[in-house]
C-alpha positions as CSV (number, residue, x, y, z in Angstrom):
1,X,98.8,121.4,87.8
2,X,96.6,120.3,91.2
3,X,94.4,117.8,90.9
4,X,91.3,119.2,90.4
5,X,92.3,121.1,87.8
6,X,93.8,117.9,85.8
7,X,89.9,116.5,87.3
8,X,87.9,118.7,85.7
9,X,88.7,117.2,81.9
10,X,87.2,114.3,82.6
11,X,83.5,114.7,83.4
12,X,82.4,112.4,80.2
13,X,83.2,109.3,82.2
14,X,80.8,110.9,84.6
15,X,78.0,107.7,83.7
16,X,80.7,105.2,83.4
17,X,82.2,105.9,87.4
18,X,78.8,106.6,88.6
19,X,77.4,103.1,87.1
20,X,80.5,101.3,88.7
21,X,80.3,102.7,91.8
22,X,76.2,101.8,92.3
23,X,77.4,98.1,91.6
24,X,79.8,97.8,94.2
25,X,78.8,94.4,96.1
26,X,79.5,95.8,99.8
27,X,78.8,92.2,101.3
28,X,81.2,90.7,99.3
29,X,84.2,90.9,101.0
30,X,82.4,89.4,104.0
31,X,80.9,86.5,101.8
32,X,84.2,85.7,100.4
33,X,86.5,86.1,103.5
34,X,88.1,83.0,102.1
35,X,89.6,84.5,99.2
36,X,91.0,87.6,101.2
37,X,94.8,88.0,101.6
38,X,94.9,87.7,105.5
39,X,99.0,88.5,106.2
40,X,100.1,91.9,105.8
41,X,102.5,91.7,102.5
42,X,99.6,89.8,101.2
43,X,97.1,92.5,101.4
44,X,100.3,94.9,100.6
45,X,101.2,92.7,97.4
46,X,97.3,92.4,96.3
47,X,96.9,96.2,96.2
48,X,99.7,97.3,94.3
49,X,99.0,94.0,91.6
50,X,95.4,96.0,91.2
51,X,96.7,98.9,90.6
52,X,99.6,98.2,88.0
53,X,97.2,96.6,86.2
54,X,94.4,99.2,86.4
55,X,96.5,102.2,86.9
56,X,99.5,102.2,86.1
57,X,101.9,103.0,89.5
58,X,104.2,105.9,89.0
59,X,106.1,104.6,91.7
60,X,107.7,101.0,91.1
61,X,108.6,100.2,94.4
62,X,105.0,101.4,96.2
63,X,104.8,98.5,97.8
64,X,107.0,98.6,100.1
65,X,106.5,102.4,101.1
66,X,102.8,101.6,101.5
67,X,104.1,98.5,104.0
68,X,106.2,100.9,106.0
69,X,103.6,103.3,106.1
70,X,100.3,101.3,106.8
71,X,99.0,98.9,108.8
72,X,96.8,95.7,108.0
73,X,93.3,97.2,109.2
74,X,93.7,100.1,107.2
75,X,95.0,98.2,104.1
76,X,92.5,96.0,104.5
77,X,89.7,98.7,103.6
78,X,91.8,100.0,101.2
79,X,91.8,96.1,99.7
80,X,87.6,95.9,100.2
81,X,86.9,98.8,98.2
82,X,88.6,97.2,95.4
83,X,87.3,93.9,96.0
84,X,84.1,94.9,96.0
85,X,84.0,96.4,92.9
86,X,84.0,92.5,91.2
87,X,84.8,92.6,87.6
88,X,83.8,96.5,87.3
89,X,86.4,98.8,87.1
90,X,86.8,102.6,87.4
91,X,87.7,104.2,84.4
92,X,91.7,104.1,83.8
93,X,92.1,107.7,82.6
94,X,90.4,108.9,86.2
95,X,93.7,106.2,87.7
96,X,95.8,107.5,86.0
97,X,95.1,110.9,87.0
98,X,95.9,110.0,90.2
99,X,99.3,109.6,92.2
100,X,99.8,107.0,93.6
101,X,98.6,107.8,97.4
102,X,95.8,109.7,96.3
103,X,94.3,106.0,94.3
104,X,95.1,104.2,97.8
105,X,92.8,107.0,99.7
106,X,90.2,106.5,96.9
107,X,90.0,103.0,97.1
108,X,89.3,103.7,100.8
109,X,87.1,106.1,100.0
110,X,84.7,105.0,97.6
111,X,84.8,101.8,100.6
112,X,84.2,103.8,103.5
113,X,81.8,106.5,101.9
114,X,78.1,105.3,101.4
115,X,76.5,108.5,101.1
116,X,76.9,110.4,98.2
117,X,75.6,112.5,95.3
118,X,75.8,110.6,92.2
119,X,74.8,113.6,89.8
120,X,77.6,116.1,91.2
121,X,80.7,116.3,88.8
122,X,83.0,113.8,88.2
123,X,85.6,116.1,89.8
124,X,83.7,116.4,93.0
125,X,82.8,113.0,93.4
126,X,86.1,111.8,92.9
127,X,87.6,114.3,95.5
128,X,85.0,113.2,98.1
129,X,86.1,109.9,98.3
130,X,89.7,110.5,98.1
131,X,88.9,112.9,101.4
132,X,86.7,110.4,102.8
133,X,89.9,107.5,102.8
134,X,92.3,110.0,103.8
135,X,89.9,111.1,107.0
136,X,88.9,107.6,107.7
137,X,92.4,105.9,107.4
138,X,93.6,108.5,109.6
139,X,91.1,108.4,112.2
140,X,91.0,104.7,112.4
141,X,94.9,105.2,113.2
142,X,94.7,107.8,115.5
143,X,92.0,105.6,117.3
144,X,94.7,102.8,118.0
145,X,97.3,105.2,118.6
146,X,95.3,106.9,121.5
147,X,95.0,102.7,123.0
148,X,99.0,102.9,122.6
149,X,99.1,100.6,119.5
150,X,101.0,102.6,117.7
151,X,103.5,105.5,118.4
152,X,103.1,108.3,115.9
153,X,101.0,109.2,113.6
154,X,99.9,107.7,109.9
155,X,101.3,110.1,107.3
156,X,99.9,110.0,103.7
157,X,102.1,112.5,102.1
158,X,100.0,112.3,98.5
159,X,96.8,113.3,99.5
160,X,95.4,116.7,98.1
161,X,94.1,116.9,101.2
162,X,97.4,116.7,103.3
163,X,99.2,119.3,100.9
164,X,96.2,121.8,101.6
165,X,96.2,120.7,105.1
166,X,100.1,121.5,105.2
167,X,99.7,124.5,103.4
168,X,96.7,126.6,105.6
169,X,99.2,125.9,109.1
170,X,102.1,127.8,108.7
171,X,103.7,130.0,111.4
172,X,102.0,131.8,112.9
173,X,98.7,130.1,112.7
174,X,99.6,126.6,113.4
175,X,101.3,127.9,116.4
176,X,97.8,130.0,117.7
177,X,95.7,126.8,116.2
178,X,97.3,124.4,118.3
179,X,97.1,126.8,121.4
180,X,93.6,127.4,120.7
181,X,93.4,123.3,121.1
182,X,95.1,123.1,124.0
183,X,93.4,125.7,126.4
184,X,90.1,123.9,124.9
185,X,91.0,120.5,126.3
186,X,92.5,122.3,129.3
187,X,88.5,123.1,129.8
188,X,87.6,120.3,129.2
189,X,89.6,118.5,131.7
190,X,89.1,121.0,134.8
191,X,85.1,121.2,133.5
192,X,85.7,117.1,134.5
193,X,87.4,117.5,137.5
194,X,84.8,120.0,138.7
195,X,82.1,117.4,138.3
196,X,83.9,115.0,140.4
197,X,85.7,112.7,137.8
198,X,82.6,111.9,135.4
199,X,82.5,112.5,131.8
200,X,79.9,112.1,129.5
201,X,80.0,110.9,125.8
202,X,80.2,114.6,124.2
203,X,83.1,115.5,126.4
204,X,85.1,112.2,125.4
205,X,83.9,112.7,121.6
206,X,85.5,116.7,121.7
207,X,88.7,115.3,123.7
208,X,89.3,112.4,120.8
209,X,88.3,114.7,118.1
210,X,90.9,117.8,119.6
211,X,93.7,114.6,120.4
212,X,93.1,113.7,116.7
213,X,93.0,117.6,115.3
214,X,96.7,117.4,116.9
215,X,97.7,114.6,115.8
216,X,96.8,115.2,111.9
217,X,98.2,118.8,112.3
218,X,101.7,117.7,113.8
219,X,101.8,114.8,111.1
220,X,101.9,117.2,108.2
221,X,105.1,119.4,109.8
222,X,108.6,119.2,109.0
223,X,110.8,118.3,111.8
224,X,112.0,121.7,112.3
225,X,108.6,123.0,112.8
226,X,108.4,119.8,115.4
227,X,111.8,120.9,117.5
228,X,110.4,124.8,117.4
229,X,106.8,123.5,118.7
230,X,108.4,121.0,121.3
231,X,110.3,124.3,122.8
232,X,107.1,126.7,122.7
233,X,104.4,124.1,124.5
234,X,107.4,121.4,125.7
235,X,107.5,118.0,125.4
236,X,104.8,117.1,128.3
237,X,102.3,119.0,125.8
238,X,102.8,117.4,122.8
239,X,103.2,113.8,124.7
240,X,103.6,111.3,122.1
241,X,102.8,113.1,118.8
242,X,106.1,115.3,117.9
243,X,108.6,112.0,118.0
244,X,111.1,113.1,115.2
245,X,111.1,111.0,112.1
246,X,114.5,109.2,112.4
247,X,113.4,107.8,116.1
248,X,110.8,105.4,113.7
249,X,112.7,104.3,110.5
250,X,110.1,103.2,108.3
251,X,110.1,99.4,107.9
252,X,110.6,99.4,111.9
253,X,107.6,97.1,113.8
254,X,107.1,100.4,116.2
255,X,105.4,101.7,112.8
256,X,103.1,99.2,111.8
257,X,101.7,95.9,113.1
């Protein structure tokens, strides 16, 4: 059953997440920096301590996939929007309906997403902010990957998002999708050259958001898709996205800072 069907059975805690979620204290984890877990297993050990005792973990040993996985910037959102909640809590059942990634991208979520409609369903609301952490966690990685902080991509393997995201590129389209990319930033950068060198904000803001396009779209494929893409655009194309999983062992520093 896919999450919004197993979603859609619980629109009478509608009030009760609504209510919690309008008394978030936002300032809070900047009043109470003190009480933060600075070092990453800190942050790594607070987050899945919340959630055994709020929702139940289906996987025992989370914690240290989430540490191989994620870095301390984006565990530290993850950490805030649970932090700021005080001593409110979102309703077990709607944790519990959740795997175990999907309640780490809604804790970023419901951190990272201001704007929202507080009388559409429970269902939609809670699939909002799950898609607002996953976007946001990835596209602050994908940020500091594009400085060269980090090598590949983040993966979040239990988003909803991700499996639909894995699901609509498939051969062929994933293969014309990503050549449609290309030859757009191949515009872009002659469009550049022709104007001696200078760039303006909208052409950097389409370059970052066709470099992160790629990266999300190469994150979700199997490493056979990987070596058949790496032979049709070569390894100069796909520059540092397509690195095959076993070249960074999770755990590895090259992974996560």
């Amino acid at each position: 059953m896919g999450l919004e069907a197993v979603l859609e059975g619980l629109e009478h805690l509608h009030d009760h997440l609504v209510t919690t979620l309008q008394h978030m204290d936002f300032e809070r984890p900047r009043r109470g920096y003190h009480q933060l877990p600075y070092l990453k297993y800190e942050l790594v050990d607070a987050i899945v301590a919340y959630l055994q005792k709020q929702g139940d973990l289906q996987n025992q040993n989370f914690g240290q996939t989430l540490s191989s996985r994620m870095n301390k910037e984006e565990l530290k959102r993850v950490f805030y929007g649970m932090f700021a909640l005080r001593d409110a809590a979102i309703p077990h059942e709607i944790l519990r309906s959740l795997d175990d990634w999907e309640k780490i991208c809604f804790f970023a979520g419901i951190w990272m997403e201001r704007d929202y409609n507080p009388h559409q369903s429970t269902k939609d609301l809670i699939c909002q902010f799950i898609k607002k952490g996953y976007d946001g966690l990835h596209k602050m990685h994908m940020i500091k990957k594009a400085e060269g902080a980090y090598t590949r991509g983040l993966k979040i393997p239990g988003s909803q998002h991700y499996h639909q995201e894995r699901a609509l590129f498939t051969e062929p389209s994933l293969d014309r999708t990503l050549a449609e990319l290309f030859a757009e930033e191949d515009t872009l950068h002659l469009a550049a050259e022709l104007n001696g060198g200078e760039e303006d904000s909208q052409h950097d803001d389409r370059l970052y958001a066709i470099s992160e396009r790629v990266g999300i779209l190469l994150d979700s494929c199997s490493e056979e898709q990987l070596e058949q893409l790496t032979r049709k655009f070569g390894r100069a194309r796909l520059g540092g996205y397509a690195q095959p999983l076993q070249q960074f062992p999770f755990g590895s520093s090259s992974l996560v800072s």
